[in-house]
GUGUMAR-456949 format. One line per 4 residues: their letters; for each residue x, y, z of N, C-alpha, C. Coordinates in steps of 0.1 Angstrom, whole numbers. Last residue first. Example, Ala and Ser with C-alpha at 12.3 -4.5 7.8 and 13.67 -1.06 7.14 Angstrom:
SA) 128 -22 71 137 -11 71 129 0 79 | 132 -57 78 123 -45 78 132 -33 78
***
This chain:
XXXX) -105 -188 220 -94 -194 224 -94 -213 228 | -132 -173 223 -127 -179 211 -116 -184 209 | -133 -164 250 -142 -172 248 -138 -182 229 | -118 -144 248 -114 -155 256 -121 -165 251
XXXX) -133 -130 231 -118 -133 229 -115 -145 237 | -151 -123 251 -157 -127 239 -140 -130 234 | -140 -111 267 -147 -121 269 -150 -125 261 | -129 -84 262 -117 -96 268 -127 -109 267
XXXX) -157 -70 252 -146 -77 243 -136 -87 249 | -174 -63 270 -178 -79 262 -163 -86 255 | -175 -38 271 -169 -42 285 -169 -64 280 | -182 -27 249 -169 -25 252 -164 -35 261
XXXX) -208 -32 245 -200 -39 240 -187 -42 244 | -231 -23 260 -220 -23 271 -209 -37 263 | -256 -11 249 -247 -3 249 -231 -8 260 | -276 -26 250 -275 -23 263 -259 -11 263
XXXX) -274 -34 221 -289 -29 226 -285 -25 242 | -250 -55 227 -249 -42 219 -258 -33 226 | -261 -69 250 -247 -63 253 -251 -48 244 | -272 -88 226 -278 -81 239 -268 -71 243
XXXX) -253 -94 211 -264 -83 206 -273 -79 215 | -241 -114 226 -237 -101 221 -240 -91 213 | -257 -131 230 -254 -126 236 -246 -117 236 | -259 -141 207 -272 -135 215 -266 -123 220
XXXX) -236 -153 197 -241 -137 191 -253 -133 199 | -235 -169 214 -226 -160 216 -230 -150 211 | -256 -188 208 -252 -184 221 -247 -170 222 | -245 -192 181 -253 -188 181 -255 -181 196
XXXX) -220 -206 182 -218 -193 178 -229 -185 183 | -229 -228 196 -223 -224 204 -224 -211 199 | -240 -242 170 -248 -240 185 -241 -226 193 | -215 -241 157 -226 -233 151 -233 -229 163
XXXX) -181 -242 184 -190 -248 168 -205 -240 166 | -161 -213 178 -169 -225 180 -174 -228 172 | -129 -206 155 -146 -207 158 -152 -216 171 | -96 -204 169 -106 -214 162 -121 -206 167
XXXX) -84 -180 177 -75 -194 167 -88 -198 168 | -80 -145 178 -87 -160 178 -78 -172 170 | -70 -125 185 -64 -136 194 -73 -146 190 | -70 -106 166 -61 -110 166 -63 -124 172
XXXX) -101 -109 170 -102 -112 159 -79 -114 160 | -105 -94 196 -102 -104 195 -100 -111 182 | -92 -69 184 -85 -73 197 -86 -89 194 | -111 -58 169 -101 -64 167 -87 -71 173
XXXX) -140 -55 166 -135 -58 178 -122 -64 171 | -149 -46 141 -159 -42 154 -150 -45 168 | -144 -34 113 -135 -47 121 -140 -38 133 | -163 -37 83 -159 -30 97 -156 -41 102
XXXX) -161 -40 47 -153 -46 58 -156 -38 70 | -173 -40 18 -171 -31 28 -172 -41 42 | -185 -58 -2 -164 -56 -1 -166 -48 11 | -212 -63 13 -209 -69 4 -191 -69 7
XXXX) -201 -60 46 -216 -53 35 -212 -50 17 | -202 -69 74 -198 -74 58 -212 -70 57 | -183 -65 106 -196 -59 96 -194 -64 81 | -171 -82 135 -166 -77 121 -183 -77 114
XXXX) -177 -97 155 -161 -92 155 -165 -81 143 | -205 -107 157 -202 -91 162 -187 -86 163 | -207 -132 150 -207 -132 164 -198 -116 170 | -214 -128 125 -227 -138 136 -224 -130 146
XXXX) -190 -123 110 -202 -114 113 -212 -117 121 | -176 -151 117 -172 -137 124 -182 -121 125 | -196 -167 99 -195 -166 114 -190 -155 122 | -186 -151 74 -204 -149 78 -203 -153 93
XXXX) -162 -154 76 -168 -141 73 -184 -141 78 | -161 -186 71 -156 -177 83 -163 -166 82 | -175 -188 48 -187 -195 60 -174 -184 69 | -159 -180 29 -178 -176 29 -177 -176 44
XXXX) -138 -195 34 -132 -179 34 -152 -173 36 | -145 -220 27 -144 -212 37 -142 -199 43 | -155 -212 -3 -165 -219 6 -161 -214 19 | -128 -214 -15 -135 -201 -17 -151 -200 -2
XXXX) -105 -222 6 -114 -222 -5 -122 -214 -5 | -70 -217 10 -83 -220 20 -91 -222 9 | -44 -200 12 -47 -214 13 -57 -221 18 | -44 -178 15 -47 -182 24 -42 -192 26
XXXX) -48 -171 -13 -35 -164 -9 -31 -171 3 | -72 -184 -25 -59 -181 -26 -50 -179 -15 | -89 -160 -3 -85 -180 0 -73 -182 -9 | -85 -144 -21 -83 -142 -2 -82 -154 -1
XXXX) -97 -148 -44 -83 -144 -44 -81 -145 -28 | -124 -153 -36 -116 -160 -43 -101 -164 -40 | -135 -130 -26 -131 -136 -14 -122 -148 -20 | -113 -107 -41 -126 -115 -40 -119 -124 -29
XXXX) -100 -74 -33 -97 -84 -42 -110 -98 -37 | -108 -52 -19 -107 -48 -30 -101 -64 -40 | -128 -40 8 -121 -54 0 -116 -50 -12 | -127 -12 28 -133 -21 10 -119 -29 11
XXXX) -127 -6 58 -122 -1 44 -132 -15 34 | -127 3 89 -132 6 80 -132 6 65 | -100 4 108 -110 -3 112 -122 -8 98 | -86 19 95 -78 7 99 -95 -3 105
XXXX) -88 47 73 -92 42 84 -88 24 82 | -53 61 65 -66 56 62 -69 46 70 | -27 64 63 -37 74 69 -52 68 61 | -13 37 62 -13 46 51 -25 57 52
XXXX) -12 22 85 -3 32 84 3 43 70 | -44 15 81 -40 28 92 -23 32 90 | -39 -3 62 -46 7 57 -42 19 65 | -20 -21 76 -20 -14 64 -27 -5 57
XXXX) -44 -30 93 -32 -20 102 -21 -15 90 | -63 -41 76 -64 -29 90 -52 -22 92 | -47 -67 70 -51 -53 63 -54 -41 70 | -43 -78 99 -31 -73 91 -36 -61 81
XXXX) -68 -85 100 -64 -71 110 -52 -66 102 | -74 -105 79 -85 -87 83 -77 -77 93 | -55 -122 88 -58 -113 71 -63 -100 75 | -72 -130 109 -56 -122 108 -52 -117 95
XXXX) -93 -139 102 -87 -130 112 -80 -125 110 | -80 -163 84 -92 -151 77 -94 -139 84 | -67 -180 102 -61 -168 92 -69 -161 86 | -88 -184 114 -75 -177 127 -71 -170 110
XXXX) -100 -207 103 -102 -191 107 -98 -180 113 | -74 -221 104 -86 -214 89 -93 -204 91 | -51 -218 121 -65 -225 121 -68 -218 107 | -18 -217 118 -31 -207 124 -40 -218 118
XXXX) 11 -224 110 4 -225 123 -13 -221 125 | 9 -217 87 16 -233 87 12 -232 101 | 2 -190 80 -2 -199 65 1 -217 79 | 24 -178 94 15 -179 99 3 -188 93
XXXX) 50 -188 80 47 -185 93 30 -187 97 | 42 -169 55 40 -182 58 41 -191 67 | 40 -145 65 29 -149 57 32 -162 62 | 67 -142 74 59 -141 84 42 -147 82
XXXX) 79 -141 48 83 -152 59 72 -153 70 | 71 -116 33 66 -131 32 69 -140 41 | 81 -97 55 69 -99 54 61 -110 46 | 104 -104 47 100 -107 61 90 -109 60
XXXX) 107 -96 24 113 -107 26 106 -112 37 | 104 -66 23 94 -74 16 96 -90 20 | 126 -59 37 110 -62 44 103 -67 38 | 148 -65 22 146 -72 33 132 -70 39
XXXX) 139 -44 2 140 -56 -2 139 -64 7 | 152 -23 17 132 -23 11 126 -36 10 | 177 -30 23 166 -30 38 152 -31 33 | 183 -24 -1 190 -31 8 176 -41 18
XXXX) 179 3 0 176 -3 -7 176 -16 -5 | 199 14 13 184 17 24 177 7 13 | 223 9 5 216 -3 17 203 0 22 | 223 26 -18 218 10 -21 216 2 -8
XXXX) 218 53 -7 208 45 -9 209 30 -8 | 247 47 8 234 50 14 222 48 11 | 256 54 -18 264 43 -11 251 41 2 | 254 69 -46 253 73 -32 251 55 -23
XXXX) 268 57 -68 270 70 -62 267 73 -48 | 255 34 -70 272 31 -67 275 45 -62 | 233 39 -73 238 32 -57 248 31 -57 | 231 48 -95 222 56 -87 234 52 -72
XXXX) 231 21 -103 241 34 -111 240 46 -101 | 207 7 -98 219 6 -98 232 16 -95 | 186 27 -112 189 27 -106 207 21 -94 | 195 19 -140 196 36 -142 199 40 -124
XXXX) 193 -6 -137 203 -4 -144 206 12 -140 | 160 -3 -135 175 -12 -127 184 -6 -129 | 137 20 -138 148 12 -142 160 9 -137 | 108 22 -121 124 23 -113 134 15 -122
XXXX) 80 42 -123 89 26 -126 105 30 -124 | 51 37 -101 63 44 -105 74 33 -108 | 19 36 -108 30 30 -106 43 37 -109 | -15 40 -102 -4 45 -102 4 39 -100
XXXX) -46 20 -103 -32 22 -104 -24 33 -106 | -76 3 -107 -69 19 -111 -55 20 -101 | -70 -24 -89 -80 -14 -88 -71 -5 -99 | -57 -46 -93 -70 -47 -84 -78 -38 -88
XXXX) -37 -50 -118 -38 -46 -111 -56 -48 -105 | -8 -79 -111 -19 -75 -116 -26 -61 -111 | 23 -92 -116 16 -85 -110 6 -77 -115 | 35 -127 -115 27 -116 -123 19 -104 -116
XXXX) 68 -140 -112 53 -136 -111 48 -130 -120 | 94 -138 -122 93 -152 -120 75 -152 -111 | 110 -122 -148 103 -119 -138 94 -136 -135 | 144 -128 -152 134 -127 -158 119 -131 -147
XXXX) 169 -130 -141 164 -118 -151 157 -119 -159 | 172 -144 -120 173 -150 -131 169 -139 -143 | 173 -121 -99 180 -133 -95 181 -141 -111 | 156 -103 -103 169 -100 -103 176 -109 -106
XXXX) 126 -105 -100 130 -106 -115 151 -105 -115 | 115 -104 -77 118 -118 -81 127 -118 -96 | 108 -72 -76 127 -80 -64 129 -96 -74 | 86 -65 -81 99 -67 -94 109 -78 -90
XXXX) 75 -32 -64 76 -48 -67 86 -54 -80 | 69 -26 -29 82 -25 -40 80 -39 -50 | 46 -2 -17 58 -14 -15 61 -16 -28 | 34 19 -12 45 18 -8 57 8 -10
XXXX) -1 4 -20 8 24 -16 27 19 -8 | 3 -27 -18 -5 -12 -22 6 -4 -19 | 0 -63 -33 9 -49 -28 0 -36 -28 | -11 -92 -20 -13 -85 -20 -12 -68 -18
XXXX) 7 -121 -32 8 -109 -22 -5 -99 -26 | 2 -148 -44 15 -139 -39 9 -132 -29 | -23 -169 -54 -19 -155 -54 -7 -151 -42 | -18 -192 -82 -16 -187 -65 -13 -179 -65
XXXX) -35 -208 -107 -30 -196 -101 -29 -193 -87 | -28 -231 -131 -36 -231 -117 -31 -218 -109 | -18 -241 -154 -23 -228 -154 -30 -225 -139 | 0 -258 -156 -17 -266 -157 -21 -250 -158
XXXX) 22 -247 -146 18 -255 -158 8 -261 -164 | 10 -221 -123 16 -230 -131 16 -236 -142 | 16 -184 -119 6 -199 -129 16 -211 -128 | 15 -163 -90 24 -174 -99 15 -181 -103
XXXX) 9 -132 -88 4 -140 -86 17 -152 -93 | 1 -105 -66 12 -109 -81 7 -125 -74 | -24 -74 -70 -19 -87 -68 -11 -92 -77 | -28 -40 -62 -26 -51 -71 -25 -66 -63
XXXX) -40 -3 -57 -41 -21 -50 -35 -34 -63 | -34 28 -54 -38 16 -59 -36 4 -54 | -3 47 -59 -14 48 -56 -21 33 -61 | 20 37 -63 18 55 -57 5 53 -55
XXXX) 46 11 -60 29 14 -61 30 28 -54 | 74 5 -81 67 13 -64 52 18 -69 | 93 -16 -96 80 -5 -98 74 -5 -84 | 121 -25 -116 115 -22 -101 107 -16 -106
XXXX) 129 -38 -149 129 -27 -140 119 -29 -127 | 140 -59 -161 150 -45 -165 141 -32 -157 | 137 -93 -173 133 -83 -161 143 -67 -167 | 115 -106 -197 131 -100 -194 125 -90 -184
XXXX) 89 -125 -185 92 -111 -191 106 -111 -188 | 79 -145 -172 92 -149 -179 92 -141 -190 | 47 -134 -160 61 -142 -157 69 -146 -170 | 47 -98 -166 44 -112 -168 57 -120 -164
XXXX) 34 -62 -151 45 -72 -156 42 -94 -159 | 7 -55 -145 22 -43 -148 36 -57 -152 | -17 -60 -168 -3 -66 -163 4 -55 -156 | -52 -48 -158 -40 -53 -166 -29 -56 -155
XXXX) -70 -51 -138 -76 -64 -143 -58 -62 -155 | -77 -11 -135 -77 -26 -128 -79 -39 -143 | -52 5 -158 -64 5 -151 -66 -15 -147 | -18 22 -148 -29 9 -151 -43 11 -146
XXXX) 2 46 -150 -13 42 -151 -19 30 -156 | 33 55 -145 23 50 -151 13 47 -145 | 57 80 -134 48 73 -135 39 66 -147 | 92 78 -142 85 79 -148 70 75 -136
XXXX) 120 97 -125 114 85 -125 98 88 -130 | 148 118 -123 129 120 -122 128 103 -125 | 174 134 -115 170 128 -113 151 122 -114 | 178 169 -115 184 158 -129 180 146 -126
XXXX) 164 174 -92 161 185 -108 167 173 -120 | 179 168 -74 160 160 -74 158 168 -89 | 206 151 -67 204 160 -74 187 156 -82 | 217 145 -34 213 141 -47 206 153 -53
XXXX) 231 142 -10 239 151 -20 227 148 -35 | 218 127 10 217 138 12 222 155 -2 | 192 103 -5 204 108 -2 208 122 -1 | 163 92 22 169 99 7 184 103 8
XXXX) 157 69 37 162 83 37 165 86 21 | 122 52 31 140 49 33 142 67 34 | 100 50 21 100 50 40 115 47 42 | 88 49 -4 93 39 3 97 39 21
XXXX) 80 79 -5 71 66 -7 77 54 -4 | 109 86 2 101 91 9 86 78 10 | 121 79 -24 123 77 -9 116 77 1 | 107 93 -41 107 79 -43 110 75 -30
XXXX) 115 119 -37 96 119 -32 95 97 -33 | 138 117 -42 132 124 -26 122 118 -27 | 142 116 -71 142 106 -61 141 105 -44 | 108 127 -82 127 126 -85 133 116 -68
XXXX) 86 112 -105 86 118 -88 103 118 -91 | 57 128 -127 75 122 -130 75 125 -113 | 34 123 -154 39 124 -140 53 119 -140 | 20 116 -171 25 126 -176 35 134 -161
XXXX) 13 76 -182 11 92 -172 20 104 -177 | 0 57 -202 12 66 -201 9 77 -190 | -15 27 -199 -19 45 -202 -3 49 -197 | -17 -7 -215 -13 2 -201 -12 17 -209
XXXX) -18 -16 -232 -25 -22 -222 -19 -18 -211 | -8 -17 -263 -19 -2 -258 -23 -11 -236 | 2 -48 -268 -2 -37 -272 -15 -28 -265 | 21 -66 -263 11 -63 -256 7 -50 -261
XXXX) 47 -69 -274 40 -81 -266 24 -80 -265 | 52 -41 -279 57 -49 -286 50 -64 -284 | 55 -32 -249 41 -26 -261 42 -37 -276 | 76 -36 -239 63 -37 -237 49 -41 -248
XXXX) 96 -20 -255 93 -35 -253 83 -42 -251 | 89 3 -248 86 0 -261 85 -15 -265 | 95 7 -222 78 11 -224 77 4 -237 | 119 2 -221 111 -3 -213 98 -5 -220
XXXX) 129 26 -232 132 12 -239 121 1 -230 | 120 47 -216 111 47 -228 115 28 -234 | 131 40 -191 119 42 -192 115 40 -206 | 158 46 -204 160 35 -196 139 32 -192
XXXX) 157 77 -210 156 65 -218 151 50 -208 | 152 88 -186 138 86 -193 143 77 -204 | 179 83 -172 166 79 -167 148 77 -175 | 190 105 -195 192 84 -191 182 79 -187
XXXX) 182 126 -190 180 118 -203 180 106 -201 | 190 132 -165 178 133 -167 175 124 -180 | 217 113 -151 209 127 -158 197 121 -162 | 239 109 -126 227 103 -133 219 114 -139
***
């Protein structure tokens, strides 16, 4: 695989694009070879590869454009390097459900293989880095080293799981049980991308969060404001603290309003007494 290929297989890309859509995405001047693509994926790299003839393009979206549309000719994978997106499906009325929520590592495109032509939309949240991975260049890549295509294989299979388990949990959890579990899940995607797990910014509306939920904009309000009542979690406007995330996994349902009220006393007494710590198996239980 040489170096020319790889940047054609990027430029025919780029020009197509542009052709539909004019100027709505920035060109980077960044290239990763396929170690450092590995590596942002969390697969092995191949041992015999060659990182000097091998490069992959970055790009730059700024938040609110496409990195791709539905029933775009598919012709390439893109690895988030940096930034937040969402992909979403329209339907025929135009009614939008949001997909996923991808950042720093994961892989997006997989829907476009099967009919070769991309069957979402991936948006971006925030300022963006994207690395684009043409198919074909890739492909070509996997017949040589026999190791990537299954660690490739396996990227594709997490992304799989990770929606199975979305919906999984979409068909058993309470409404507020999934607004919980949104918040810790993000947590624990922020922490295995060295950043704080307890502490981060929202970066998509509580809009888009019910989306994704299956909830409404109204609920996704009233949970957030009860979980703030009753000391799991800090809302300061997008800025998120998750105060007790132990129980915010084990809750399945609110009490009702009276009851919340009880509880936040009494856990702002606790606070003022400095003895939160010893509150949390109780306050968990107490939301079961």
């Amino acid at each position: 695989m040489s170096n020319l290929s790889t940047i054609s297989q990027a430029s025919r890309f780029t020009d197509a694009s542009n052709l539909s859509d004019n100027a709505w995405r920035q060109h980077g001047s960044l290239w990763s070879n396929l170690r450092q693509v590995c590596e942002l994926l969390s697969i092995p790299a191949p041992v015999t590869v060659d990182d000097e003839n091998t490069l992959f393009q970055h790009v730059r979206f700024k938040a609110g454009q496409r990195i791709h549309r539905i029933g775009q000719a598919f012709d390439t994978l893109y690895i988030v390097n940096s930034g937040f997106l969402k992909t979403v499906h329209i339907d025929e009325y135009g009614n939008e459900q949001v997909l996923s929520f991808p950042m720093k590592g994961d892989l997006l495109g997989i829907d476009g293989i099967h009919k070769q032509h991309y069957a979402s939309e991936a948006i971006a949240l925030s300022d963006c880095d994207i690395i684009l991975l043409p198919y074909k260049a890739f492909t070509s890549l996997g017949r040589t080293h026999v190791e990537l295509e299954q660690a490739m294989f396996s990227v594709m299979s997490r992304e799989i799981v990770r929606e199975q388990m979305m919906i999984s949990m979409l068909s058993a959890l309470s409404a507020e049980a999934k607004v919980a579990r949104f918040l810790t899940n993000l947590g624990e995607r922020f922490n295995q991308m060295g950043y704080s797990g307890r502490s981060f910014n929202l970066r998509m509306t509580r809009q888009e969060i019910g989306s994704y939920l299956g909830l409404t904009l109204e609920t996704v309000s009233r949970t957030l404001s009860a979980l703030n009542e009753l000391g799991m979690i800090s809302v300061e406007q997008r800025e998120i603290n998750l105060l007790d995330p132990v129980a915010l996994k084990t809750l399945r349902r609110l009490p009702p309003a009276k009851a919340r009220i009880k509880v936040a006393e009494k856990v702002s007494a606790l606070v003022n007494k400095n003895l939160l710590p010893q509150w949390n198996g109780e306050l968990a239980a107490a939301m079961n």
